[in-house]
mmJSON file of the N, C-alpha and C atoms, coordinates in Angstrom:
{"data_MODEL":{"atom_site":{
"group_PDB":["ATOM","ATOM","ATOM","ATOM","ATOM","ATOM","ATOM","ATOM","ATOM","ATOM","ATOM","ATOM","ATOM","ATOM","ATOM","ATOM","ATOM","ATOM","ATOM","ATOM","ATOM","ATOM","ATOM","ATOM","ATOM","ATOM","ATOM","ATOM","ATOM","ATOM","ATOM","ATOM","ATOM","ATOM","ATOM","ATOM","ATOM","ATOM","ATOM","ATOM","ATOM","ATOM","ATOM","ATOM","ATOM","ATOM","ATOM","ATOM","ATOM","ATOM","ATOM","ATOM","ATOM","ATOM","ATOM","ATOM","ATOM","ATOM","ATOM","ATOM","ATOM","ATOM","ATOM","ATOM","ATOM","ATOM","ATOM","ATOM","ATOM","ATOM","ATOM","ATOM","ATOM","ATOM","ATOM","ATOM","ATOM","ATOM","ATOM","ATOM","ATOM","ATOM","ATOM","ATOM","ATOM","ATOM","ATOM","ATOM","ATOM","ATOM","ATOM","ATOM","ATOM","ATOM","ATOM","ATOM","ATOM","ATOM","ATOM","ATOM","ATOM","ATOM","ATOM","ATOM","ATOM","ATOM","ATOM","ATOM","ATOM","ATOM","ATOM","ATOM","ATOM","ATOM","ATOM","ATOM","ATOM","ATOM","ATOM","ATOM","ATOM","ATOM","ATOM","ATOM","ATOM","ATOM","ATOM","ATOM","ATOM","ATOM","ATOM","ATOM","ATOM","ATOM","ATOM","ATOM","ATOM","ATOM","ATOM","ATOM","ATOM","ATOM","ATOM","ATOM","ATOM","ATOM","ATOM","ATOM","ATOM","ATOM","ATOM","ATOM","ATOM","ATOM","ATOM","ATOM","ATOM","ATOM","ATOM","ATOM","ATOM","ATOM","ATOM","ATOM","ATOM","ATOM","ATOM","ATOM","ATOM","ATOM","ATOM","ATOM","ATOM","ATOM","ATOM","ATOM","ATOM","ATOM","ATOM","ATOM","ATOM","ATOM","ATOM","ATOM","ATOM","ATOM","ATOM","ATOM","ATOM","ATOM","ATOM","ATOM","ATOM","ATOM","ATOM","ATOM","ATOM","ATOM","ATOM","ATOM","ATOM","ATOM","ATOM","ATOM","ATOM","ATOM","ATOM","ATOM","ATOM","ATOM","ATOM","ATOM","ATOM","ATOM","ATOM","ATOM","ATOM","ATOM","ATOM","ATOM","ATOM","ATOM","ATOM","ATOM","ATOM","ATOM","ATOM","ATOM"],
"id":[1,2,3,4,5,6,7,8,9,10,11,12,13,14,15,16,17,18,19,20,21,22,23,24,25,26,27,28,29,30,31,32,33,34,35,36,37,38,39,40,41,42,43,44,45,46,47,48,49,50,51,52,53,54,55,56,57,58,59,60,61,62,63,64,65,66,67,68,69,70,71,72,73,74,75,76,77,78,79,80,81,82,83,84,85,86,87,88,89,90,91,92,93,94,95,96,97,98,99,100,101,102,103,104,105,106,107,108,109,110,111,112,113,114,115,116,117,118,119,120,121,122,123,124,125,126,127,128,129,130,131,132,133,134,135,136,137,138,139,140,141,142,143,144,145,146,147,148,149,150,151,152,153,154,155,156,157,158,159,160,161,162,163,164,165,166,167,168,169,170,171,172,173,174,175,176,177,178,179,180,181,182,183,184,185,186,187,188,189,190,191,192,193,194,195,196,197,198,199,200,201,202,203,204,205,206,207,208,209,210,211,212,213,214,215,216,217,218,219,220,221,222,223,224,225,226,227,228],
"type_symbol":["N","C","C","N","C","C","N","C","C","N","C","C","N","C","C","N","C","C","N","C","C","N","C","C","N","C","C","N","C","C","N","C","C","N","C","C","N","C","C","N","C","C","N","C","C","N","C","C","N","C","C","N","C","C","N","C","C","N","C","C","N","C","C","N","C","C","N","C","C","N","C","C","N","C","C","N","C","C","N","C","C","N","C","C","N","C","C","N","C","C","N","C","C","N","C","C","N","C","C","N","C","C","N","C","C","N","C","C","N","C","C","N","C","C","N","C","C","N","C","C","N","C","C","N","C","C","N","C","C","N","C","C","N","C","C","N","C","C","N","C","C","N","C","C","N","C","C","N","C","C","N","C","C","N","C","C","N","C","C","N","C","C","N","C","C","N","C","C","N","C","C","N","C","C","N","C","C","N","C","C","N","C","C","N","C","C","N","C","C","N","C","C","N","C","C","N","C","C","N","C","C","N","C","C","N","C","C","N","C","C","N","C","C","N","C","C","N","C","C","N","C","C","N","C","C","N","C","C"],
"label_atom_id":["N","CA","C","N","CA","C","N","CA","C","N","CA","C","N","CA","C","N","CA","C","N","CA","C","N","CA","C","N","CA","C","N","CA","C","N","CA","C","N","CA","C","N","CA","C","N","CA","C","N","CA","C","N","CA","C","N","CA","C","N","CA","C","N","CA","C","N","CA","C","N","CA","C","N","CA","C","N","CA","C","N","CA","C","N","CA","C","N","CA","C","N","CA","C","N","CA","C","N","CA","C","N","CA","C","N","CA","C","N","CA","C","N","CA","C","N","CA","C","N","CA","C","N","CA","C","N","CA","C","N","CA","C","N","CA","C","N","CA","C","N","CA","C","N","CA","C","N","CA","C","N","CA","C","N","CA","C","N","CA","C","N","CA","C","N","CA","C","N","CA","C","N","CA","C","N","CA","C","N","CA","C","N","CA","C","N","CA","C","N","CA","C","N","CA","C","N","CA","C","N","CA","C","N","CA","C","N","CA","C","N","CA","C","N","CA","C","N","CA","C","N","CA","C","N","CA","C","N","CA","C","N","CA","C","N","CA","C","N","CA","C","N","CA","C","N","CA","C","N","CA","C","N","CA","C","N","CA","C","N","CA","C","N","CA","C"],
"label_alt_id":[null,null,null,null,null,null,null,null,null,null,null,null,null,null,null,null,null,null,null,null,null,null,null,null,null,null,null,null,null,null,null,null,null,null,null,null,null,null,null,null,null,null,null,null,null,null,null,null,null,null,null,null,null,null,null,null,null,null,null,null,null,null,null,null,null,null,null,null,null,null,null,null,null,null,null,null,null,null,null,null,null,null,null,null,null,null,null,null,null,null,null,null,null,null,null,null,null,null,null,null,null,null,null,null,null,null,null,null,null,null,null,null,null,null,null,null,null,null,null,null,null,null,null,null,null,null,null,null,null,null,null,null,null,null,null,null,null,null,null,null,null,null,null,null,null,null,null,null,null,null,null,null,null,null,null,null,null,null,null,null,null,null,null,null,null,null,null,null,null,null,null,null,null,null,null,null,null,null,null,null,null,null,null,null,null,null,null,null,null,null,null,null,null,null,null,null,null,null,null,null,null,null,null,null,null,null,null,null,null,null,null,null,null,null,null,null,null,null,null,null,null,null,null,null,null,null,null,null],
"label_comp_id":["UNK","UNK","UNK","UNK","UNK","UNK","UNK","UNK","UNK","UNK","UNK","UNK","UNK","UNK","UNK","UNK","UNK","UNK","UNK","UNK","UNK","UNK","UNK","UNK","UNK","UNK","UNK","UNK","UNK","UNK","UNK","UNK","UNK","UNK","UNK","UNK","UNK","UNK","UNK","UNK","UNK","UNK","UNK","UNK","UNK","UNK","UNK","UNK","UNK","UNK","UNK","UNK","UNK","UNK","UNK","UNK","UNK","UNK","UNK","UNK","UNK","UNK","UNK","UNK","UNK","UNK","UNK","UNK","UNK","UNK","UNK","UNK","UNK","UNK","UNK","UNK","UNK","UNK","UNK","UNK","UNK","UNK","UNK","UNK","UNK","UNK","UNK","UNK","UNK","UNK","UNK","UNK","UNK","UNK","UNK","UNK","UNK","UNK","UNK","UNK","UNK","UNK","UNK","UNK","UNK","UNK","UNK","UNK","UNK","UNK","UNK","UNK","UNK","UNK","UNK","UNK","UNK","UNK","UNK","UNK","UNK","UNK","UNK","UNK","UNK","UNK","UNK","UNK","UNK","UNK","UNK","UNK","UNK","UNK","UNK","UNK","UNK","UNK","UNK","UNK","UNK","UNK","UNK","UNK","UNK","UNK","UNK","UNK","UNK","UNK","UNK","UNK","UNK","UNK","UNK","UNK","UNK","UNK","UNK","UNK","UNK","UNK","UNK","UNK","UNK","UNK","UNK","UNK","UNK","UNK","UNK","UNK","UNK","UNK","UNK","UNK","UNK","UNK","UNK","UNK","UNK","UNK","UNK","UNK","UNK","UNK","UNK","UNK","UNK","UNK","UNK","UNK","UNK","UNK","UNK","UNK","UNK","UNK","UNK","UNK","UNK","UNK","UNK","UNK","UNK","UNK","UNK","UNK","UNK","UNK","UNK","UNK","UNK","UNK","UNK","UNK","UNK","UNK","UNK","UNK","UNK","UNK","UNK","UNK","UNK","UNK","UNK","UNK"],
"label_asym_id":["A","A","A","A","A","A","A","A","A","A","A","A","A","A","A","A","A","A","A","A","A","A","A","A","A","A","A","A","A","A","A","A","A","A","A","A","A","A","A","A","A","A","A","A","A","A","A","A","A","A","A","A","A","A","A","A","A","A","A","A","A","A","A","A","A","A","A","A","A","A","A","A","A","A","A","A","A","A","A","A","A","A","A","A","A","A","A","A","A","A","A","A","A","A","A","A","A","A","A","A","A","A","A","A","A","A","A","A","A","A","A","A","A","A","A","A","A","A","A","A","A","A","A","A","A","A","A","A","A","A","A","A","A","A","A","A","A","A","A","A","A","A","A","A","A","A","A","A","A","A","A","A","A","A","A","A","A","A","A","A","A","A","A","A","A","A","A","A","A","A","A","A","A","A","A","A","A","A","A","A","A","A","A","A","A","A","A","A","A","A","A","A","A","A","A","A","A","A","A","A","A","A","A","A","A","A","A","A","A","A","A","A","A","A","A","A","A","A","A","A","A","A","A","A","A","A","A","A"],
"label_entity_id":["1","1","1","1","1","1","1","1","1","1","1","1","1","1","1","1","1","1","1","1","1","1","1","1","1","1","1","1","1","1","1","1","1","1","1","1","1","1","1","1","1","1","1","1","1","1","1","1","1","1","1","1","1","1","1","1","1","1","1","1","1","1","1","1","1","1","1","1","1","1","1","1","1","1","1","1","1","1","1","1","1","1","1","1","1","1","1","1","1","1","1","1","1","1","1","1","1","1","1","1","1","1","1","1","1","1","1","1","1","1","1","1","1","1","1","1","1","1","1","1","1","1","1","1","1","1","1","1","1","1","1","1","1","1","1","1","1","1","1","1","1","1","1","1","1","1","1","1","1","1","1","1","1","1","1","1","1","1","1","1","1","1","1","1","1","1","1","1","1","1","1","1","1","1","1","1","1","1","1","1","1","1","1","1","1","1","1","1","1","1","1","1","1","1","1","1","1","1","1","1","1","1","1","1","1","1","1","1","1","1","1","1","1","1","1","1","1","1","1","1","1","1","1","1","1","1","1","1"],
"label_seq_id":[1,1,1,2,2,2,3,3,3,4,4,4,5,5,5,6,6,6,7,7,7,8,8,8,9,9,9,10,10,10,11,11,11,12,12,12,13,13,13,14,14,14,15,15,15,16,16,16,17,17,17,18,18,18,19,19,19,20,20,20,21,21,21,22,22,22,23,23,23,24,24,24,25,25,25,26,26,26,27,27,27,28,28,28,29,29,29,30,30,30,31,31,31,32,32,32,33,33,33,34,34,34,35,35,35,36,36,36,37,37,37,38,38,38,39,39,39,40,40,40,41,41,41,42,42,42,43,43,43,44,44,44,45,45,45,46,46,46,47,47,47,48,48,48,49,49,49,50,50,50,51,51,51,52,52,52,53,53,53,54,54,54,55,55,55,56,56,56,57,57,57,58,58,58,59,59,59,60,60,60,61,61,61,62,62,62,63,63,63,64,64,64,65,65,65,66,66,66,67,67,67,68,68,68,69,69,69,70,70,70,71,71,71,72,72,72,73,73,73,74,74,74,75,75,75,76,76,76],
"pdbx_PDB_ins_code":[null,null,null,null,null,null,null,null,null,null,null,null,null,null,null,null,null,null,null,null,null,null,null,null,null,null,null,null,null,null,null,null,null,null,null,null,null,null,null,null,null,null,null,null,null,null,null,null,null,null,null,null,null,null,null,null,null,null,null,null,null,null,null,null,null,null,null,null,null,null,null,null,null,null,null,null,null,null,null,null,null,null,null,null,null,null,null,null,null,null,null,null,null,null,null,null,null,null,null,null,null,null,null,null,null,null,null,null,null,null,null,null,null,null,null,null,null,null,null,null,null,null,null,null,null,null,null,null,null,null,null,null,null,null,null,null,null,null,null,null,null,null,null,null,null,null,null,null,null,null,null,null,null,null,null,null,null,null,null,null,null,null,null,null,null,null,null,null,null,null,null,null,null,null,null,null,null,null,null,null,null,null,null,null,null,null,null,null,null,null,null,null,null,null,null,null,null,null,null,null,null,null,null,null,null,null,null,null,null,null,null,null,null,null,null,null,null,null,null,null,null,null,null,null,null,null,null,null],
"Cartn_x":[12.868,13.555,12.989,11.515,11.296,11.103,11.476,11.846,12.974,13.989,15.761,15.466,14.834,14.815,14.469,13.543,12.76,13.672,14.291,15.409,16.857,17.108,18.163,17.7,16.239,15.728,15.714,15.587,16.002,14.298,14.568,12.849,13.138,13.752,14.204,15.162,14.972,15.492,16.024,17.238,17.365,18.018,17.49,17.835,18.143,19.449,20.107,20.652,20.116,20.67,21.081,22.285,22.981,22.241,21.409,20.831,19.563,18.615,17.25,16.711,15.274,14.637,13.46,12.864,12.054,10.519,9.444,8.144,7.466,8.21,7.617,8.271,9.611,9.929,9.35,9.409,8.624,7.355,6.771,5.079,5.478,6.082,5.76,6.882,7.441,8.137,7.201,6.253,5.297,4.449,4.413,3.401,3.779,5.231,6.049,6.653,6.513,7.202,7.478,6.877,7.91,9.06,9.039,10.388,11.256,10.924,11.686,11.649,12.887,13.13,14.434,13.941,14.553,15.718,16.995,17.556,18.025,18.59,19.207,20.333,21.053,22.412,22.032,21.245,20.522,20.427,20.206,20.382,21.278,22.046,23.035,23.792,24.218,25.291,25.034,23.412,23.138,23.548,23.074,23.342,24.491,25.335,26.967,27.381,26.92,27.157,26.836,25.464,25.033,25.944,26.602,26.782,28.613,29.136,30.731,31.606,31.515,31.749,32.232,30.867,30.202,31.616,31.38,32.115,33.555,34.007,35.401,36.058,37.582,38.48,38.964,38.845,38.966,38.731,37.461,36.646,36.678,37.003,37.568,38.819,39.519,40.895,40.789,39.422,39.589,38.863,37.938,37.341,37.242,38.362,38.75,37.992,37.149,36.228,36.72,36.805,37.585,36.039,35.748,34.451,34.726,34.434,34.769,33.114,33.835,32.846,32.57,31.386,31.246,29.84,30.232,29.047,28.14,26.838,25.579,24.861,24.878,24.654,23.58,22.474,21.175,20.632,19.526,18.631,17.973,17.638,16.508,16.847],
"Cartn_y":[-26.87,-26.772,-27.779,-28.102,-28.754,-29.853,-30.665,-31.94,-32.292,-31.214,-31.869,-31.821,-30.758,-30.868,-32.46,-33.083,-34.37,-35.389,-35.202,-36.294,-36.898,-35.036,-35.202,-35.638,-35.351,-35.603,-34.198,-33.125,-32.023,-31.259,-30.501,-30.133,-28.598,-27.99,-26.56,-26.554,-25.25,-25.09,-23.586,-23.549,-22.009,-21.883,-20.596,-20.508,-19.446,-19.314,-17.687,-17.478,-16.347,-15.436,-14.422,-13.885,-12.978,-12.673,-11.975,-11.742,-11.599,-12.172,-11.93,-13.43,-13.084,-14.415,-14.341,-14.913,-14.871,-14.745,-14.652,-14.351,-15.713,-17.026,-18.318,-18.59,-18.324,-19.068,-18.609,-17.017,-16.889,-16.764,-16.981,-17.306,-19.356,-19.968,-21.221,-21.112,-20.613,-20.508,-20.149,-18.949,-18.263,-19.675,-20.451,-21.141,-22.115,-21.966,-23.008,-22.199,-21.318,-20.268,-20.733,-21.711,-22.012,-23.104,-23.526,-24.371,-24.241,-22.804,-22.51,-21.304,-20.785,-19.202,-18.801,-17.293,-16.815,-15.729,-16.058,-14.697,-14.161,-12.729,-11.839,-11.586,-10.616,-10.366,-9.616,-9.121,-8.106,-8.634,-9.627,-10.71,-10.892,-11.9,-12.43,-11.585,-10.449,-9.063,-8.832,-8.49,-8.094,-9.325,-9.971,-11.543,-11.623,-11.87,-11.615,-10.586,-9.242,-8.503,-8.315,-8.865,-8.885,-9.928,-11.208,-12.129,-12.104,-11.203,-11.012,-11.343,-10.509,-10.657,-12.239,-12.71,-14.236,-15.216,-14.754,-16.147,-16.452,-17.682,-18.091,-17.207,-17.4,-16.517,-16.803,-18.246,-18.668,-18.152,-17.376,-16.96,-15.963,-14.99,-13.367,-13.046,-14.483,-14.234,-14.222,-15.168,-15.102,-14.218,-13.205,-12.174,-11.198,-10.731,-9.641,-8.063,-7.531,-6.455,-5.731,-3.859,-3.525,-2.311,-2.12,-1.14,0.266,0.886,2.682,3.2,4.586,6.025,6.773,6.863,7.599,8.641,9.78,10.977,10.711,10.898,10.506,12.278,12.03,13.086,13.261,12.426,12.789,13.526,14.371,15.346,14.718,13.579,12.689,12.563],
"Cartn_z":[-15.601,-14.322,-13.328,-13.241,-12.377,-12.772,-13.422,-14.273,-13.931,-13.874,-13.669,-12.194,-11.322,-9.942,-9.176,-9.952,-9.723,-10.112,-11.439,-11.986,-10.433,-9.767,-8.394,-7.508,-7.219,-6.257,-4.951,-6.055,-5.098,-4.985,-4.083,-3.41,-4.222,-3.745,-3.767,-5.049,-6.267,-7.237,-7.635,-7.866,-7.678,-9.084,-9.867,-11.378,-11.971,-12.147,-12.46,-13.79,-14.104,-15.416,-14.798,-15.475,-15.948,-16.337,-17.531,-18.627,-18.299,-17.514,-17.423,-17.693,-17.659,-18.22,-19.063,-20.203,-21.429,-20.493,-20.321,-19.803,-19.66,-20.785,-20.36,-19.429,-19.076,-17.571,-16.661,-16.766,-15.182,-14.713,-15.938,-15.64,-15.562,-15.847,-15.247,-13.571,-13.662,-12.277,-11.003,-11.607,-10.833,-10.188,-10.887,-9.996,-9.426,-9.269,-8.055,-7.432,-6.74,-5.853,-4.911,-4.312,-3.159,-3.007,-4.678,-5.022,-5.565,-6.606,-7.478,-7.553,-7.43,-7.116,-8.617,-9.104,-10.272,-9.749,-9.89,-9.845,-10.748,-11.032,-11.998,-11.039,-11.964,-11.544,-10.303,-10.621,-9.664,-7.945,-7.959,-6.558,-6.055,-7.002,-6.743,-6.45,-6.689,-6.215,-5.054,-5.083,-3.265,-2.485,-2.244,-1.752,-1.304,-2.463,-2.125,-1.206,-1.437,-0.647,0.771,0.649,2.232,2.872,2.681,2.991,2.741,2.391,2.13,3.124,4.537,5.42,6.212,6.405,6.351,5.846,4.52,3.504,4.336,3.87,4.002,3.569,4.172,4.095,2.528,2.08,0.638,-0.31,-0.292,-0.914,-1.033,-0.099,-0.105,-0.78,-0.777,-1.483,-2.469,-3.127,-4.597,-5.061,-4.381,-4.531,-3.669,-3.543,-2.399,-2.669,-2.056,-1.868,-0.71,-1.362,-0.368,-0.128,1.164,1.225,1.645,0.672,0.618,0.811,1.131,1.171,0.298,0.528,-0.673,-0.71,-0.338,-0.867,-1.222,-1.253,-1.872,-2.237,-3.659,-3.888,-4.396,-3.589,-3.871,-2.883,-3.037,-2.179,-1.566,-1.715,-0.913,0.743],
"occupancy":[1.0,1.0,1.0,1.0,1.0,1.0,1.0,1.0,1.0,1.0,1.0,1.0,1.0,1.0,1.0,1.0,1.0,1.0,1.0,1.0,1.0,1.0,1.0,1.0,1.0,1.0,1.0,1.0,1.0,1.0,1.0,1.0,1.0,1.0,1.0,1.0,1.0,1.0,1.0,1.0,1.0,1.0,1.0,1.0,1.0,1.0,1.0,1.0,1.0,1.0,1.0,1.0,1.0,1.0,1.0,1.0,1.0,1.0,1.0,1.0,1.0,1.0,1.0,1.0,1.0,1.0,1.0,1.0,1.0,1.0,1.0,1.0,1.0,1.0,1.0,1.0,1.0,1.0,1.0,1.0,1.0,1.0,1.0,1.0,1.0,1.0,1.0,1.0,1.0,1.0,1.0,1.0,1.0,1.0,1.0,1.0,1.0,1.0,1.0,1.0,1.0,1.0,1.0,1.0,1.0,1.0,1.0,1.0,1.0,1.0,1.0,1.0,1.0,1.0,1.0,1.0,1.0,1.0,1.0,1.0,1.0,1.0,1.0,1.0,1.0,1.0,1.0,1.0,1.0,1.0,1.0,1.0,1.0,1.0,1.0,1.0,1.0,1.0,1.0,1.0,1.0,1.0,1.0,1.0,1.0,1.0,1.0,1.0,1.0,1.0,1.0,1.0,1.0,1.0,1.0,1.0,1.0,1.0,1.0,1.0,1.0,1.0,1.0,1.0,1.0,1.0,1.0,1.0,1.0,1.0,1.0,1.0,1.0,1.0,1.0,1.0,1.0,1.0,1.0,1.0,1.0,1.0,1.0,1.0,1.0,1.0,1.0,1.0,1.0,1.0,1.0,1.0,1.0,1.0,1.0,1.0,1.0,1.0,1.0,1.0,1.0,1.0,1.0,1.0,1.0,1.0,1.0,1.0,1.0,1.0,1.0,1.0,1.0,1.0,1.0,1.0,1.0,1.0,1.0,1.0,1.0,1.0,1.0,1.0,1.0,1.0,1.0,1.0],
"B_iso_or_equiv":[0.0,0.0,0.0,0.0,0.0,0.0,0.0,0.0,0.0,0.0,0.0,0.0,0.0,0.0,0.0,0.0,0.0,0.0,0.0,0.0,0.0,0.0,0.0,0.0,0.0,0.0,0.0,0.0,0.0,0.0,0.0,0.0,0.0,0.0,0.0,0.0,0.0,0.0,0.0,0.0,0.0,0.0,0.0,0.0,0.0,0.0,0.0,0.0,0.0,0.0,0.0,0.0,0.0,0.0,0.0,0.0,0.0,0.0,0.0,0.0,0.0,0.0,0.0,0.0,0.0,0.0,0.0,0.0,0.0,0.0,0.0,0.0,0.0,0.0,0.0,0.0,0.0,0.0,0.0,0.0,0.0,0.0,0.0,0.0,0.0,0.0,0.0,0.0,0.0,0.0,0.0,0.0,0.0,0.0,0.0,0.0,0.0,0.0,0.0,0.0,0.0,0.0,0.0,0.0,0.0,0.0,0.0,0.0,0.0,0.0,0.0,0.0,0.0,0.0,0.0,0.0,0.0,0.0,0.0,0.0,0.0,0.0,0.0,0.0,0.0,0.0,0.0,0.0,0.0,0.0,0.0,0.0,0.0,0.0,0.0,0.0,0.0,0.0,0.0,0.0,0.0,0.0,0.0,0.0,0.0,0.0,0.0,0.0,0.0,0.0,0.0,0.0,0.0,0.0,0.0,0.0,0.0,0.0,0.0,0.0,0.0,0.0,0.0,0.0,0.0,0.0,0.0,0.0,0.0,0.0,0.0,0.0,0.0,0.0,0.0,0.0,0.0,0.0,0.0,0.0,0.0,0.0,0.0,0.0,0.0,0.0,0.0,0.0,0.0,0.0,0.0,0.0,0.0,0.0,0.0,0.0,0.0,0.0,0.0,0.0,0.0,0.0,0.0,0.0,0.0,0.0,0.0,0.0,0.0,0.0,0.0,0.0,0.0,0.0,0.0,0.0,0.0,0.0,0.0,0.0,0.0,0.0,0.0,0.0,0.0,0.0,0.0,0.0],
"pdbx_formal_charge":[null,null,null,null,null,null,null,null,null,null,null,null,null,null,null,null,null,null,null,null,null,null,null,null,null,null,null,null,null,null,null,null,null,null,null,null,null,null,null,null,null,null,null,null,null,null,null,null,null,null,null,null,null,null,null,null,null,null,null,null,null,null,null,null,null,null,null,null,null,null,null,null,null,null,null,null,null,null,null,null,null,null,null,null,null,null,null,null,null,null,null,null,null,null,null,null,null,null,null,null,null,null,null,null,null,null,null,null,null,null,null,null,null,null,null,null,null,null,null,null,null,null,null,null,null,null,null,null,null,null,null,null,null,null,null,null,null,null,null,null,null,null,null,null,null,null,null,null,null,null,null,null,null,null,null,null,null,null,null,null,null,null,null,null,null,null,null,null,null,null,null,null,null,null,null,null,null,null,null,null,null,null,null,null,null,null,null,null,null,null,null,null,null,null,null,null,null,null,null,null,null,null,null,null,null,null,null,null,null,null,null,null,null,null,null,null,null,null,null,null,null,null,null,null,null,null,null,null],
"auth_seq_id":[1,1,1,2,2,2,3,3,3,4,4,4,5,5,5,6,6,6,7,7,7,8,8,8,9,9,9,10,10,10,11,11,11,12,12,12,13,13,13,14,14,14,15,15,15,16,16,16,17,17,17,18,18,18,19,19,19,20,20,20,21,21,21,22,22,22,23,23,23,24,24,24,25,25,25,26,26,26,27,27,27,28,28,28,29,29,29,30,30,30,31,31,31,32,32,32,33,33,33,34,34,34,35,35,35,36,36,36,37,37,37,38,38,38,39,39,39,40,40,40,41,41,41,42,42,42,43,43,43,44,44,44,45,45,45,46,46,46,47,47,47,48,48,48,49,49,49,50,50,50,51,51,51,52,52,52,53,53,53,54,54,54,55,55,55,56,56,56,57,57,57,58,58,58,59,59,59,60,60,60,61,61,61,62,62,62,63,63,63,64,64,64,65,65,65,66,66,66,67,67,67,68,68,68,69,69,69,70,70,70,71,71,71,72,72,72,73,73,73,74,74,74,75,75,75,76,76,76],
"auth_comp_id":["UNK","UNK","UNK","UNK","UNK","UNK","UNK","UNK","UNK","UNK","UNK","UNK","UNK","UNK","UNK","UNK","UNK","UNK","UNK","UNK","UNK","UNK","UNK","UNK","UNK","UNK","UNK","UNK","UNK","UNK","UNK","UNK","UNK","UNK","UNK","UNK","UNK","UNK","UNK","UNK","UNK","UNK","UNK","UNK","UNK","UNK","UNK","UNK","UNK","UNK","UNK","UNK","UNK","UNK","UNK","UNK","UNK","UNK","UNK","UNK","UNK","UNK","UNK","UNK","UNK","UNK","UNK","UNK","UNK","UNK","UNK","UNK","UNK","UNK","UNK","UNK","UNK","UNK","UNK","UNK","UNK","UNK","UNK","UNK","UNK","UNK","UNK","UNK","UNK","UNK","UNK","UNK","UNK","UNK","UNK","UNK","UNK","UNK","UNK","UNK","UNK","UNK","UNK","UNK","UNK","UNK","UNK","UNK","UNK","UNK","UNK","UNK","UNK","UNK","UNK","UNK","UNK","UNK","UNK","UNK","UNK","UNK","UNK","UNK","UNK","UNK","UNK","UNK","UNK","UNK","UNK","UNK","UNK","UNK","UNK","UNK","UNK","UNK","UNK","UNK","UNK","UNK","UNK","UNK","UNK","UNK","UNK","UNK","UNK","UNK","UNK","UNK","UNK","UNK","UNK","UNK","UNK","UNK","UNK","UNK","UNK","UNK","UNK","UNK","UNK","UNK","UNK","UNK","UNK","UNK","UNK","UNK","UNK","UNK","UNK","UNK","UNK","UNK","UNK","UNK","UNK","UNK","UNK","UNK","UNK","UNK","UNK","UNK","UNK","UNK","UNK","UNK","UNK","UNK","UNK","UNK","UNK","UNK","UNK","UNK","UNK","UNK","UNK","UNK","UNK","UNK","UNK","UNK","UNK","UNK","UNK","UNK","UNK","UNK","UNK","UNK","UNK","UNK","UNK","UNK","UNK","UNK","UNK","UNK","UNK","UNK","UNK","UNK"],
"auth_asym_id":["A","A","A","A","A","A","A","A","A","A","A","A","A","A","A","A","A","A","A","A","A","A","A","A","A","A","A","A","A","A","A","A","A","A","A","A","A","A","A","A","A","A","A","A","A","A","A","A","A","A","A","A","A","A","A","A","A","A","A","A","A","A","A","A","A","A","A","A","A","A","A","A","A","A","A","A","A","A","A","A","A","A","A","A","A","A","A","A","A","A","A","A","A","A","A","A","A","A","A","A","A","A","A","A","A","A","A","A","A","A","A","A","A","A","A","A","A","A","A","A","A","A","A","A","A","A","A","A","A","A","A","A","A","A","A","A","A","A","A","A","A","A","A","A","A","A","A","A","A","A","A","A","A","A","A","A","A","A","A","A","A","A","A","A","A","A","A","A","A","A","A","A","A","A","A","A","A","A","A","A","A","A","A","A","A","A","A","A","A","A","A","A","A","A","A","A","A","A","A","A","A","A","A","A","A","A","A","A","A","A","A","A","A","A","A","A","A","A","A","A","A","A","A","A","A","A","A","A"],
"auth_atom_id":["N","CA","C","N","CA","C","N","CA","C","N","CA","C","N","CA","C","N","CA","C","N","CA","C","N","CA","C","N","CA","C","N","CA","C","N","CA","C","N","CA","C","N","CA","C","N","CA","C","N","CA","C","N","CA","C","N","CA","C","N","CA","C","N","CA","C","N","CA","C","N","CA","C","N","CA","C","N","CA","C","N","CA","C","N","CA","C","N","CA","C","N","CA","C","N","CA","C","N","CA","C","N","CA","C","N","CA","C","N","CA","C","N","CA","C","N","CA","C","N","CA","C","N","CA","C","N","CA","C","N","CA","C","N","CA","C","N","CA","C","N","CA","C","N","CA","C","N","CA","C","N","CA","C","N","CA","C","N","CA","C","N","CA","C","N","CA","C","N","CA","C","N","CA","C","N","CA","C","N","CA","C","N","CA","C","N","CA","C","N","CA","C","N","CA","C","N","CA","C","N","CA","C","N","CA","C","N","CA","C","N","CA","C","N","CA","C","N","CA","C","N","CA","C","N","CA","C","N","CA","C","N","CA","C","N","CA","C","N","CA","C","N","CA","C","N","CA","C","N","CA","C","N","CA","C","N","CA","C","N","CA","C","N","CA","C"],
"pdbx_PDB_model_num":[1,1,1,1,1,1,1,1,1,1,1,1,1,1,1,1,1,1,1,1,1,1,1,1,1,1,1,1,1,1,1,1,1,1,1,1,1,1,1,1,1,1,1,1,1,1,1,1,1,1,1,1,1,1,1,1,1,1,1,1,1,1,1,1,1,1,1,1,1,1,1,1,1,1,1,1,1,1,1,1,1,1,1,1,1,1,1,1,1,1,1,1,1,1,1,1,1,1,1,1,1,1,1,1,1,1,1,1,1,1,1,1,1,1,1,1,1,1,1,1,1,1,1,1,1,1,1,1,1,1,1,1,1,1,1,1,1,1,1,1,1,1,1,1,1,1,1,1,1,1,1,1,1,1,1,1,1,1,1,1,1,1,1,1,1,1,1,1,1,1,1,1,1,1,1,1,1,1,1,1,1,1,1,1,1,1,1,1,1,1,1,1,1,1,1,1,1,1,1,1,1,1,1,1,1,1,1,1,1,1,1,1,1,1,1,1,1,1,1,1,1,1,1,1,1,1,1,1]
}}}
């Protein structure tokens, strides 16, 4: 990752699985943390979500999210 980052000329590297990632990437990722950041689906959903609102209207069209209620039926 931080080889192709250097090839663009880019500072900041952002690198996403669906799927997860093997224990050699993120122990060599670990020690560029402030250039290279790992996400899972797990992110990228929140992200999107925090930021839905935000997006172009373009973008809502092609991924239109409608926000419901919903009971929480935990005791906590």
């Amino acid at each position: 990752m931080g080889g192709v980052m250097k090839n663009f000329g880019a500072e900041y590297g952002l690198l996403v699985s669906w799927s997860g990632f093997k224990s050699s990437i993120i122990n060599e990722t670990a020690k560029q943390f402030f250039e290279i950041r790992l996400w899972t689906h797990k992110e990228i959903s929140e992200e999107f979500l925090r930021y839905y609102d935000q997006m172009d209207d373009e973008i809502k069209e092609l991924i239109p999210l409608k926000k419901i209620w919903v009971v929480n039926g935990n005791d906590n």
